[in-house]
C-alpha positions in Angstrom: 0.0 0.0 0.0 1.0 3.5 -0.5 2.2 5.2 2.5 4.0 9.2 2.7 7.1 7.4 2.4 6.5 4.8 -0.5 4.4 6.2 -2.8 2.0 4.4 -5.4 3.7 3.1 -8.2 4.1 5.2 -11.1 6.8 6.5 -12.8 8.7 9.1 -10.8 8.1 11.4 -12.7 4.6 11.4 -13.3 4.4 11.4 -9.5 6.5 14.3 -9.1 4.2 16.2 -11.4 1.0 15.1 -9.8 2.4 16.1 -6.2 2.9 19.5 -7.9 -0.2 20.1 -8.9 -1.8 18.8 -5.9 0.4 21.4 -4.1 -0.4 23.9 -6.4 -4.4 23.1 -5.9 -3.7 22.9 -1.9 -2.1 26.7 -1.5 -4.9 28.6 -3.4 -7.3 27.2 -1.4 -5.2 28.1 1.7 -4.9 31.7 0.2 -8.4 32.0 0.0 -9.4 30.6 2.8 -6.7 32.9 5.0 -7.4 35.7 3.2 -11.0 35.2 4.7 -9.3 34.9 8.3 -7.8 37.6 8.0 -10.5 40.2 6.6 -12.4 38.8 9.9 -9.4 39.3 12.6 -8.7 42.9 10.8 -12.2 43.8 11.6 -12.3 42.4 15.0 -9.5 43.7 15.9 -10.1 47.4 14.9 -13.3 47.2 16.9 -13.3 48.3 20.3 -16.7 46.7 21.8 -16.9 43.0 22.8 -20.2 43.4 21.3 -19.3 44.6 18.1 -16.3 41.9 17.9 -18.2 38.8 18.3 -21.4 39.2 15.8 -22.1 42.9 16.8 -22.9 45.7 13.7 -19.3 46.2 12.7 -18.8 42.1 11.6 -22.1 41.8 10.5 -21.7 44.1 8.2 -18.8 42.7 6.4 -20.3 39.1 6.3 -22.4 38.0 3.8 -23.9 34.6 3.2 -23.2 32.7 -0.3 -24.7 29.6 -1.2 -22.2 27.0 -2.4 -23.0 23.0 -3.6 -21.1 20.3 -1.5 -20.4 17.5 -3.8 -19.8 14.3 -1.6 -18.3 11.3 -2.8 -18.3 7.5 -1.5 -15.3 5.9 -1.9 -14.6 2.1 -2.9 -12.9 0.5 0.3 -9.5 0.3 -1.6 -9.7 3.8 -3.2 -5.9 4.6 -2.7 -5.3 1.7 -5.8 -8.3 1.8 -7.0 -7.8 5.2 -8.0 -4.0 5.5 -9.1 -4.8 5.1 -13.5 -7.6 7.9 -13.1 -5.8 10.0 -10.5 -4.2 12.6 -13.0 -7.5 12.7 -15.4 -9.7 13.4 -11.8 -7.0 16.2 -10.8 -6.8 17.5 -14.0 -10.8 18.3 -14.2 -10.9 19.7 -10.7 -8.4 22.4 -12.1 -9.8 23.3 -15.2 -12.8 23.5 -13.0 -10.8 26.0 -10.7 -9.4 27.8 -13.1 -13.3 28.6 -14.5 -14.2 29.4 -11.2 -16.8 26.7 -11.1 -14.8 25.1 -8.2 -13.5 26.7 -4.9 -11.6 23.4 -2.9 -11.6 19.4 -3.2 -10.5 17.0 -0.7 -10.9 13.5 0.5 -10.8 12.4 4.0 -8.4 10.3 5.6 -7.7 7.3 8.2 -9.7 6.0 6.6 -9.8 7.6 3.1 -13.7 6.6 2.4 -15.2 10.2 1.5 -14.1 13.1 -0.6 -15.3 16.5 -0.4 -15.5 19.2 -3.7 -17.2 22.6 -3.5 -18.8 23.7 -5.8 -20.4 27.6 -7.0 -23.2 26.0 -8.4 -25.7 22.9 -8.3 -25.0 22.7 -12.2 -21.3 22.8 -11.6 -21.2 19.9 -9.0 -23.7 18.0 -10.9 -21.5 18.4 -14.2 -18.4 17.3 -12.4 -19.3 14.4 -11.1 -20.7 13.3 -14.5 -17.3 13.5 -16.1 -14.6 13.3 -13.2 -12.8 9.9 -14.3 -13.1 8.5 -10.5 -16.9 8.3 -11.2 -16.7 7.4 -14.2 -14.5 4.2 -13.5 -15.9 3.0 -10.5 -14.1 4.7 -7.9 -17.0 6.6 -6.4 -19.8 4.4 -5.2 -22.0 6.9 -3.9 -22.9 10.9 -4.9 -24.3 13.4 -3.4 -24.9 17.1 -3.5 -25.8 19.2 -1.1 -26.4 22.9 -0.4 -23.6 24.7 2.4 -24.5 28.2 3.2 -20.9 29.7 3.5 -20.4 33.1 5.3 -18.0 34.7 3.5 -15.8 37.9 4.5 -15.0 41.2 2.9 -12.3 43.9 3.7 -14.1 47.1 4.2 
């Protein structure tokens, strides 16, 4: 089994790349989600009331609330091998989806790696992806799902 140390076989590198990309994928989703952090600490901070800090006028007026689509997959119990052939197609589709803005952040959970996670701007957009992502497509996934997350979302004033 693949393990941090001993990845899954593939030529090095095609693995090399892959981890790039991944990386890639992982800081812009860390961007945007610290730049959200930090619009909300800014404002918190440069508030003087308890009140006003914790849910009071000043914050509420800098959040809003967008509706986003939680596209949930069920893995196959051996998803790490399971998935290796279709991993670069399924990565490759989440970043065109990215860069269209259709996606925001992807993810599958781990110990044990039996759900992922992909948000989504739109119903349409989650429904669309999972129709073509290759993990779907090939068995991988053996259960979808989408679901509406109300997101409150920050802004710098």
């Amino acid at each position: 089994l693949p393990t941090p140390d001993r990845p899954p076989p593939c030529s090095s590198s095609s693995y090399e790349e892959e981890e790039e990309q991944v990386q890639d994928f992982v800081m812009a989703l860390s961007r945007l989600w610290r730049s959200n952090l930090n619009a909300l600490l800014r404002n918190a901070a440069s508030t003087s009331s308890p009140s006003a800090r914790f849910g009071g006028s000043r914050l509420a007026s800098t959040a809003s609330i967008k509706p986003r689509y939680m596209l949930i997959y069920d893995y196959v119990e051996d998803v790490l091998e399971k998935r290796a052939p279709h991993r670069a197609g399924h990565l490759s589709l989440i970043e065109g989806y990215v860069k269209d803005g259709k996606i925001l952040m992807a993810g599958a959970l781990s110990n044990p790696p039996d759900k992922a996670f992909i948000v989504a701007t739109s119903e349409e957009a989650a429904k669309t992806f999972s129709e073509e992502d290759p993990y779907v497509k090939n068995g991988v996934v053996t259960g979808v799902s989408i679901r509406e997350w109300n997101t409150v979302e920050f802004s710098e004033q």
